[in-house]
C-alpha positions in Angstrom: 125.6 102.1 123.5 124.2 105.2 124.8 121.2 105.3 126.5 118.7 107.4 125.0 116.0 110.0 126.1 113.9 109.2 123.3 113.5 106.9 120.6 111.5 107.1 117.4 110.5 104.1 116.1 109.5 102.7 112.9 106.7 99.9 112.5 106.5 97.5 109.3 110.1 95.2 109.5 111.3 96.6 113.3 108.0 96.2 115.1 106.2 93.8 112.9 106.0 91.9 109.8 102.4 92.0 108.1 100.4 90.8 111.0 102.9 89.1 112.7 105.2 90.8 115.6 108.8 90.7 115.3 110.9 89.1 118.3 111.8 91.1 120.9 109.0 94.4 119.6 106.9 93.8 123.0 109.7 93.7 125.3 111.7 96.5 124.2 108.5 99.0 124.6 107.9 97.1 127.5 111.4 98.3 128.7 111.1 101.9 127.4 107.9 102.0 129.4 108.8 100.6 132.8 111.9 102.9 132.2 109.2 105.9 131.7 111.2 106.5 128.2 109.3 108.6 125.6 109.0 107.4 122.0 107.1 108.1 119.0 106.1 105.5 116.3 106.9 107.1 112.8 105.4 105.3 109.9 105.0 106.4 106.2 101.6 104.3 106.1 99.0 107.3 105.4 96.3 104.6 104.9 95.7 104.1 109.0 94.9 105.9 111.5 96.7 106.6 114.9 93.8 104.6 116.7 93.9 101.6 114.0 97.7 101.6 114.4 97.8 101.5 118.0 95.1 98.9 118.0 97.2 96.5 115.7 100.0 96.5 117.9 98.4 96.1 121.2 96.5 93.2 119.4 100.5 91.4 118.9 101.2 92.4 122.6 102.6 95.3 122.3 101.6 98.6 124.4 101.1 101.3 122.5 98.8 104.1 122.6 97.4 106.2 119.5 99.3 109.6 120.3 102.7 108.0 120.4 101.7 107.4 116.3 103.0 110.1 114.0 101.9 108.8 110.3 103.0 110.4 106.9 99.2 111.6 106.6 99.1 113.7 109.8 102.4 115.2 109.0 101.0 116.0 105.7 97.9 117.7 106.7 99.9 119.5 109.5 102.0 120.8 106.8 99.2 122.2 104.4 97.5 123.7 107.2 100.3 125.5 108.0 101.0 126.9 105.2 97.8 127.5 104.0 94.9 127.5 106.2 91.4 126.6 104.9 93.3 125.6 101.7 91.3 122.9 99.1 93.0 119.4 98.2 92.4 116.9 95.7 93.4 113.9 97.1 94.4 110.3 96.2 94.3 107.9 99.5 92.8 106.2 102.5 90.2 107.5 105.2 93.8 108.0 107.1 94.8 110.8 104.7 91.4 112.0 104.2 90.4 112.3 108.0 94.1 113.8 108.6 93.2 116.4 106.1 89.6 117.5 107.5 90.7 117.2 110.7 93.2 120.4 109.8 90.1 121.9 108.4 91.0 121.5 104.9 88.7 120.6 102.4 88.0 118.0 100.2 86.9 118.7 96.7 86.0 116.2 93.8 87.7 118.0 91.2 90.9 119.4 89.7 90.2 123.2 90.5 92.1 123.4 93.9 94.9 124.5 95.9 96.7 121.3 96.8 97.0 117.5 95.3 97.6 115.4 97.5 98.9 111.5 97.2 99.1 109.3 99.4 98.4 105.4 99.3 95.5 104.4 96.8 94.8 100.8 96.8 91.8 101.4 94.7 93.5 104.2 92.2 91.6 104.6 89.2 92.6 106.1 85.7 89.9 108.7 86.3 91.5 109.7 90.0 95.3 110.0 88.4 94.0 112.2 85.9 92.2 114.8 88.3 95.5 114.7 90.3 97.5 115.3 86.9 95.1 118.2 85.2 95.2 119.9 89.4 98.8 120.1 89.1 98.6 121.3 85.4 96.3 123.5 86.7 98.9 124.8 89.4 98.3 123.4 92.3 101.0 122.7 94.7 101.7 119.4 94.5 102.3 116.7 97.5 102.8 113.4 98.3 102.8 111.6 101.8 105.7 109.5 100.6 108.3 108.2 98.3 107.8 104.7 98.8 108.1 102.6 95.5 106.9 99.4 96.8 105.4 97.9 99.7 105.6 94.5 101.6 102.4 92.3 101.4 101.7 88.7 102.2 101.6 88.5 97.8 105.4 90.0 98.2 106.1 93.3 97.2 103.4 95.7 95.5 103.6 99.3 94.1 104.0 101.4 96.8 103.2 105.4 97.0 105.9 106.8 95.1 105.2 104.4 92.4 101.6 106.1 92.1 102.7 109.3 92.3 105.5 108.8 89.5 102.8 108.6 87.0 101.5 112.6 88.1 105.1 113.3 87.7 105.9 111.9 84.7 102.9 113.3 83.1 103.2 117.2 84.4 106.8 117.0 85.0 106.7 118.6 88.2 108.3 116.7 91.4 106.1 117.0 94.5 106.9 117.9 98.4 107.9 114.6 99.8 106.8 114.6 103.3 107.3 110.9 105.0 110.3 109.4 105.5 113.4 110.3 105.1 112.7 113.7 104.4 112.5 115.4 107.2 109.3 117.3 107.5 107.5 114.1 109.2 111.0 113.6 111.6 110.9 117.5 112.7 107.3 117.0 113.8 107.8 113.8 115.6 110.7 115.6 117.2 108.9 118.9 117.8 106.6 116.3 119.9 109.2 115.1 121.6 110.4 118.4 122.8 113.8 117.4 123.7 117.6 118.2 122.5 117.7 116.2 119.4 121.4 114.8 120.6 119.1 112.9 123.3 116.6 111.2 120.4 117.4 107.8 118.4 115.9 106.7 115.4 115.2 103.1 115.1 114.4 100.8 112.0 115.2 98.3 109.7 115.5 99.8 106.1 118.6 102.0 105.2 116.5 104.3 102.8 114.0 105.6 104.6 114.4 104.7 108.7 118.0 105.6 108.6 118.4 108.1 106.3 115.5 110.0 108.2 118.0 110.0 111.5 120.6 111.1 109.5 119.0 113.6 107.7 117.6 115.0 110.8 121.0 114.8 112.4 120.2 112.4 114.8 121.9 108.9 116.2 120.2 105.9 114.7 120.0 102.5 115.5 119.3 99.6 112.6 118.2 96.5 113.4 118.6 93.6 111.1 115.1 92.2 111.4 113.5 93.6 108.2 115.1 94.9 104.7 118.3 96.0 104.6 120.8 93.2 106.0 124.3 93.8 108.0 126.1 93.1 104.9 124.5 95.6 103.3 124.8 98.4 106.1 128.4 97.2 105.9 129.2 98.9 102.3 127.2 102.0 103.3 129.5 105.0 103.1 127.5 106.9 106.0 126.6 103.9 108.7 123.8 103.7 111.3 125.3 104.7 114.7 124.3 101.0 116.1 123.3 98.0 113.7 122.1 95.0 116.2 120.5 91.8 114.9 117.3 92.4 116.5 115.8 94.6 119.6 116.6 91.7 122.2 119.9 92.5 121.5 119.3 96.9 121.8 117.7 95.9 125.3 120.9 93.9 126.4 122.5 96.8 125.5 120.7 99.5 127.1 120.6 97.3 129.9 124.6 97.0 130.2 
């Protein structure tokens, strides 16, 4: 296996299930930081923020610091701003989107007479909040969501994810937002702009096909798929464009790197 400049990483199912830590998370940062190896933590959750994402994985023992975080919500706002400074957003989500946003100096408005709507994760979505977002996009405002996600692991098993809310804008205006977490690759191309380095020299790594991998390969960039969350080796087996690596779990990338 090559050894990498860079690695981007993904969090729920490679680093961590739920609260717990996956074997072998700790050690390979541990590695990648003794080995002074950059790497970004790429993660469609636009519910956290960097600090509260950092902070849960130092709390399972493993080293991370809040700007090595890239979420779907700071790629989002990043994105707005650039294309429309000082622009106003209706918003569906977390005080991770919503501090994202202001931070960019956007602004927040209470109503459907904006520039943006904007959807990310809404655990406590309302009829009344869906129907702002849906009469701000009839109203022709540009329409964006942090991520395509149609479910999301829980300890209760799997639950309606972000794309699952934002279908229901869609279905009612007809209009298909800007997708901006994984694998599309606006949230990859910042991560990598981060990075600053020859995207030859950068890895993505993750456990589900759909969105960690296809994010690589839709950036163009080697990935590596471990077998610790989602998608299983059988499955990666029958996929007609692979990983670049598919290891059982990041002991086994370490042995690897370390060969």
């Amino acid at each position: 296996m090559k050894n990498y400049k860079a690695y981007l990483i993904d969090l729920d199912g490679t680093m961590y299930k739920g609260n717990e830590a996956i074997d072998g998370a700790a050690q390979f940062i541990s590695y990648l930081n003794e080995h002074q190896i950059p790497h970004l933590y790429v993660t469609n959750n636009s519910t956290k923020e960097p600090e509260e994402v950092a902070a849960k994985l130092n709390q399972m023992g493993v080293v991370a610091q809040a700007e090595e975080v890239v979420t779907s919500a700071l790629a989002t706002a990043e994105f707005i701003a650039e294309a429309s400074p000082g622009a106003t957003v209706y918003m569906l989500g977390g005080s991770g989107l919503a501090n994202a946003l202001t931070a960019q100096d956007l602004v927040l408005k209470d109503d459907e007479f904006v520039d943006y709507v904007v959807i990310g994760l809404d655990e406590a979505v309302t009829y009344e909040k869906l129907s702002t977002a849906t009469l701000g996009v009839r109203n022709g405002a540009k329409f964006i969501s942090t991520n395509q996600d149609v479910s999301i692991p829980k300890e209760r098993g799997f639950l309606p994810g972000n794309g699952a809310i934002t279908s229901v804008v869609t279905v009612s205006t007809g209009v298909q937002p800007i997708f901006i977490g994984k694998p599309e690759p606006i949230i990859m191309n910042k991560a990598l702009d981060i990075l600053n380095l020859d995207p030859s020299d950068v890895a993505m790594v993750g456990d589900l096909y759909d969105t960690d991998i296809m994010s690589g390969i839709n950036v163009d960039i080697d990935t590596i798929h471990v077998q610790t969350g989602v998608t299983t080796k059988e499955e990666i087996d029958k996929k007609s464009v692979p990983p670049t690596y598919s290891f059982k779990d990041l002991i086994k990338v370490i042995k690897e790197l370390e060969k």
